[in-house]
N, C-alpha and C positions, 0 to 999 in steps of 0.2 A: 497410841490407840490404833489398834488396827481395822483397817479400816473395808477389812471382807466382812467382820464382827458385824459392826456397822450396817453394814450393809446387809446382811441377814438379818439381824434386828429391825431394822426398817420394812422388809418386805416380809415377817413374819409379824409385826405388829399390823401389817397393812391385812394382810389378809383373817386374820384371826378376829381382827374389827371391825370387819364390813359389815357384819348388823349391827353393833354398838354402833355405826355414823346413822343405819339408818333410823333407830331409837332417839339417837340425838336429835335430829333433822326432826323428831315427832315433837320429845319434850322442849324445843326451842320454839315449835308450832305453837305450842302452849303457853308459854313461859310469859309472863309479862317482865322477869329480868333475866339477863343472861348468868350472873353469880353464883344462882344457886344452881345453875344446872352445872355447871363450870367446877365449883365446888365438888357437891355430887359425884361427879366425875371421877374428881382425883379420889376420892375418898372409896367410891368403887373400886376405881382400878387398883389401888394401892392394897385393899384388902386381896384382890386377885394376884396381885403380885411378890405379897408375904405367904401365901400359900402354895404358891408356885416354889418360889425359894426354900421354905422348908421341906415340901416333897420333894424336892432336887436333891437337897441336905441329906435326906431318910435315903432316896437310892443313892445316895452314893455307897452308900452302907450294902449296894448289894455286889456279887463278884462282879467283874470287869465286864465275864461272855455274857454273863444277863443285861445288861443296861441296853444293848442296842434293843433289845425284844421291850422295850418300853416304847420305841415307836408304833407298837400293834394299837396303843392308844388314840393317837390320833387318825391311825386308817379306820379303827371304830366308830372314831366320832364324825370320822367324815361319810363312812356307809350310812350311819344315823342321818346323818345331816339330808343326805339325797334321800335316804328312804322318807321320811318326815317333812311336811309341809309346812311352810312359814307364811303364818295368814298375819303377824305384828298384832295379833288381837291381846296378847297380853302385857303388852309394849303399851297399850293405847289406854288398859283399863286401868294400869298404876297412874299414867298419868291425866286421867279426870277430872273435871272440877277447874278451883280458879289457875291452875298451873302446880307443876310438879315444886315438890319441898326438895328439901338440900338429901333428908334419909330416901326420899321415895328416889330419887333418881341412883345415889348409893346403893340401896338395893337392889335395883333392876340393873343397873352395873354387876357386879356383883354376882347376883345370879342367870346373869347371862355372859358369866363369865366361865361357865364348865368348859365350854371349847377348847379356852385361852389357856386353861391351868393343865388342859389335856396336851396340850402341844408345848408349853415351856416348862414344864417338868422335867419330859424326857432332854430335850433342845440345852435346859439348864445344867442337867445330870452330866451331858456329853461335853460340858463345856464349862472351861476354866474363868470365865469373862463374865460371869454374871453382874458386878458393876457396870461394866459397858450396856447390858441390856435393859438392864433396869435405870441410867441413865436415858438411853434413847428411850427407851418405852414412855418413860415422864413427861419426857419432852414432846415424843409422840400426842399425850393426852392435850395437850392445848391445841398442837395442830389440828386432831383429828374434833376438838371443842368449834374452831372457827371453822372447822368445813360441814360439820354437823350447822350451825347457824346459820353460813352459806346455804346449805339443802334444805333448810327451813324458809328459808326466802324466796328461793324456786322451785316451784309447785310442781313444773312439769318435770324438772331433773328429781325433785324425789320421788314420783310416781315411777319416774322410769327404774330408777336401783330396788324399788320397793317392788317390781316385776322380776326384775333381771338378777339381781345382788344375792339371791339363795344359790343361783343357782352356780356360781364359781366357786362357794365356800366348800364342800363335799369335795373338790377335786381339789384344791389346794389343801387344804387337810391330809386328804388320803396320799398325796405328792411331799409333805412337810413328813408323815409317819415313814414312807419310802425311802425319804433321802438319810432320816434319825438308823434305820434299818442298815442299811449299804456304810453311810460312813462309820456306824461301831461295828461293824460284819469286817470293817476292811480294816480300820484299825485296830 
């Protein structure tokens, strides 16, 4: 396994999820158990990550010089991202009531997953190793389950990512589209 793979995989599921921990740190706030938000999870991510896969699959279907201009994607979504303000107010209203179910947190996974499938599409297209990524990504989701938990139990550490945490995503995005850009441009 190699292990630069690896390691882009980890530091693109990190940033690509910085508002799914802080979603999680909400519905853990909620939760009277941890299961179904844990559930939930996989069951989200896993729908974002067969999607990803097959749009990976479809471009590869496009000529070689196209693929790098698939990173225009993620500097979209990251211009998006800084132009648009993250108030979590739709994060809070799915999970209302006696605590989030296993679909409601699925869904909000899920659709708060346009980011993630904007940046491992192009990321998966360029790259022969998608078992490795979709390996660590899995493994990722429990981690990033027990630290979403963690942030639900310290009030003042999620207030602070729920001030600060919009505001790295736009520049990591637009930095992940630059780099998908320069390494199919050079290859």
């Amino acid at each position: 396994m190699d292990l630069g793979v690896v390691g882009r995989a980890v530091g693109m599921f990190a940033v690509t999820n910085v508002d799914d921990l802080l979603v999680l740190a909400l519905f853990f706030g909620r939760a009277r158990g941890v299961a179904r938000i844990v559930v939930g999870q996989y069951l989200g991510f896993a729908g974002i990550l067969v999607v990803s896969v097959v749009g990976a699959l479809g471009a590869t279907l496009l000529p070689e010089q196209v693929r790098p201009l698939l990173g225009l994607v993620p500097i979209a979504l990251g211009v998006k991202a800084f132009l648009r303000r993250h108030d979590g107010a739709d994060a809070e209203g799915e999970s209302a009531g006696a605590g989030p179910g296993v679909l409601a947190v699925a869904g909000v996974t899920f659709a708060n997953g346009g980011d993630n499938i904007g940046v491992y599409v192009p990321v998966f297209s360029a790259s022969g190793q998608l078992s490795v990524y979709a390996v660590v990504f899995l493994v990722l989701v429990g981690v990033w389950c027990a630290a979403g938990w963690f942030l639900a139990t310290r009030p003042v550490v999620a207030r602070a990512l729920a001030r600060r945490g919009h505001l790295a995503l736009p520049v990591v995005l637009v930095g992940i589209g630059v780099l998908v850009l320069v390494e199919g441009l050079a290859g």
